[in-house]
N, C-alpha and C positions, 0 to 999 in steps of 0.2 A: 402279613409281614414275612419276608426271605431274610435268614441268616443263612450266610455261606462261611460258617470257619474252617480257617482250615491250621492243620494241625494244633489244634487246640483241645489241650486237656482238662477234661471237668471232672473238677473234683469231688462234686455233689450231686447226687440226684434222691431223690426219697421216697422210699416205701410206707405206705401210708396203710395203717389198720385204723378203717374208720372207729371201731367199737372201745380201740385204747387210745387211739392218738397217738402212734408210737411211731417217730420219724427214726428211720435208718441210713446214714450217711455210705455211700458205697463210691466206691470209684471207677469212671467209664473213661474210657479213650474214643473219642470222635476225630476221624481225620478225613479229609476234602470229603464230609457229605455236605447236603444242604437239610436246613432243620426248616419246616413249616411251623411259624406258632398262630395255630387257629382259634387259643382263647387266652385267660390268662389266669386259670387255678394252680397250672404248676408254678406260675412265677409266684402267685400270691401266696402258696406253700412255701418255698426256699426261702424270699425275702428274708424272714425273720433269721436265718440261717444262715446264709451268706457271709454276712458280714463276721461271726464268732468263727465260721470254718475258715475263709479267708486268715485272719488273725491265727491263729493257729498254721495253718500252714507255710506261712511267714516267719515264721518263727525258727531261728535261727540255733543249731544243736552243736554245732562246731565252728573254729577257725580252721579249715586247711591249708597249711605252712606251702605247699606247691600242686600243682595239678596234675590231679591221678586221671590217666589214659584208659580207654578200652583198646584192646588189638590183641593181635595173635602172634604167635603163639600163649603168650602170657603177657602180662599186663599189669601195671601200679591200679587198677581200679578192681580185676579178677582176683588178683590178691589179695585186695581190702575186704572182697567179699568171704573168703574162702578165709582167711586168718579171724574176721570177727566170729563168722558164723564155728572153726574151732575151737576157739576163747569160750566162748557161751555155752557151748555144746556139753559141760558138767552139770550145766545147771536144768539138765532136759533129760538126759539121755545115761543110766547105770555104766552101761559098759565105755571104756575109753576106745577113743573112736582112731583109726587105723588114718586114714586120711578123707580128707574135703575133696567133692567138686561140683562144678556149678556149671548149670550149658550156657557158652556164649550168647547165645539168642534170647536166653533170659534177664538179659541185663541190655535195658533199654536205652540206655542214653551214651552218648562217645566218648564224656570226659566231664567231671566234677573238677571244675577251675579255682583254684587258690583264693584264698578268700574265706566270707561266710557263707554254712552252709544250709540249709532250709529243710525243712522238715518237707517242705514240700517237694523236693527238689531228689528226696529219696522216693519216694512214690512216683516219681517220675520216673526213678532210676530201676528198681524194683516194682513195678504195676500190679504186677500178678498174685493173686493170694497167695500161694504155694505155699506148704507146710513143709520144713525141715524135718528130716524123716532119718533114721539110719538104714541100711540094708547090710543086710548077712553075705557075704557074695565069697564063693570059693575062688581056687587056681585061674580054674578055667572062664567063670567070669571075669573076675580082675583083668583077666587077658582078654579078653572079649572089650570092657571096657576100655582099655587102653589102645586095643586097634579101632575102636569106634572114636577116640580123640584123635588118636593119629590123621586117620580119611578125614579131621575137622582142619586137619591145620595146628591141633592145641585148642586146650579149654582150661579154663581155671579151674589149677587143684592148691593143694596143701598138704604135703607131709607125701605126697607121690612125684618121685623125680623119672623122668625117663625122655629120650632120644628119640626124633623122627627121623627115619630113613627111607626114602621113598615110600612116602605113606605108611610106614609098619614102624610101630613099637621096637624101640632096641633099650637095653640098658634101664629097664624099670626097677625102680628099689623104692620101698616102701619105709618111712623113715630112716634110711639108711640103708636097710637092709633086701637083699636082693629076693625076688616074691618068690613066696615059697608055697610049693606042690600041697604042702600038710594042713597049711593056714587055712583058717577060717577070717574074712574080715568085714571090721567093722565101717562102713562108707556112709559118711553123712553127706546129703543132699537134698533135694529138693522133691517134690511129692510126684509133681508131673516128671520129672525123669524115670521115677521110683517106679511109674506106673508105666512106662513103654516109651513117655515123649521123646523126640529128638532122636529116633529111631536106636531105640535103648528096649526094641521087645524083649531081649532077652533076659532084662531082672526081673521083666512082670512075673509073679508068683514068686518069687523070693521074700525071705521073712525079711519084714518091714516094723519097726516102730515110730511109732512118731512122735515130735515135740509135743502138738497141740499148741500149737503157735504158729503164725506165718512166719518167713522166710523176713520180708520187712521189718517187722515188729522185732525180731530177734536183733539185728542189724540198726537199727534205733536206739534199742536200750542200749546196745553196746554204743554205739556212740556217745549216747548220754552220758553214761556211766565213765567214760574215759576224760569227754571234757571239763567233767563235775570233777574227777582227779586230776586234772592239769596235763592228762597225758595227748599225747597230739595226735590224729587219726594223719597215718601216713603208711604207706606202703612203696614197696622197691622191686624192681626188676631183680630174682636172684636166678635165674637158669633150670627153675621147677621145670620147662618143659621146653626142648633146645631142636632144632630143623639142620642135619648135617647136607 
């Protein structure tokens, strides 16, 4: 039998230790291949499973009051990521963190529409395990960074404001204030950046902490935790990063 899905994302597949029994739920993105099913132990595996992970990730963690966009330069959905993730960031991380960013390309979906929102529907949005991580970065990287968002167009930050001008950083200030030569700072993001992704080689080897948590799972609770107080998951366009 031929299956042809296409952009279709599965949410189960399972690692199996014959000696414990121990099913591992993980998550895989499959898009325009074709799958051969030439028996049927993996189906006979899942069954039992399907249906409790389904139900779960149907399972609905918010109302959002209007629909948060992806785009560039900045974005109602880049901001959602990038204010949750420094809300949470006391409860991971000693030092107060200087500002948030996140790389465009890791945020996979174009727009979380008004309405209910699904647990599942963040896994869609966030795929990747990534570990939220801080890094130490001087002068001279912060500026390195910042012309590496520039050449992007803009990426979502938080608590970093600054100006493109024909692809160059103009007018960077860091919660307010204008970056400073003496500064040592603290940058919370993402693991794969942390490590070189998205042509970011120049923090590899800079001191790194990490959450020990994904990126997702941070982003969840926080969710949870806001709709459980009645507060509403919303984010706004405010000029964090502006194309003269």
């Amino acid at each position: 039998m031929i299956f042809k899905p296409r952009n279709i994302l599965i949410f189960l597949s399972l690692t199996v230790i014959a000696a414990c029994n121990i099913y591992k739920p993980t998550l895989i993105e499959v898009q325009n291949q074709q799958v051969e099913q030439k028996d049927t132990i993996l189906e006979y595996l899942i069954a039992p499973y399907r249906e409790a992970l389904s139900e779960e990730m149907q399972t609905v963690i918010a109302d959002l009051p209007a629909d948060l966009n992806k785009g560039l330069p900045e974005s109602e959905l880049g901001n959602l990521i990038c204010d949750l993730l420094a809300e949470e960031s006391s409860k991971y991380f000693s030092d107060p963190i200087d500002f948030t960013i996140y790389n465009y390309g890791g945020i996979r979906v174009d727009k979380l529409y008004a309405g209910p929102l699904t647990k599942g529907r963040v896994f869609e949005l966030l795929p990747f395990d990534n570990y939220a991580v801080v890094v130490s970065m001087d002068y001279y990287s912060v500026l390195q960074l910042c012309t590496k968002i520039a050449t992007y167009g803009g990426w979502p930050v938080k608590g970093l404001n600054m100006k493109i001008k024909n692809d160059t950083p103009v007018s960077i200030t860091i919660n307010g204030l204008e970056l400073d030569s003496t500064r040592t700072y603290h940058v919370l993001m993402n693991d794969y950046m942390a490590n070189g992704g998205d042509g970011l080689d120049f923090i590899i080897g800079l001191n790194q902490v990490s959450s020990g948590k994904p990126v997702r799972d941070i982003i969840l609770d926080a969710i949870e935790s806001k709709t459980k107080s009645g507060e509403p998951i919303t984010a706004s366009i405010e000029n964090r990063i502006t194309i003269e």
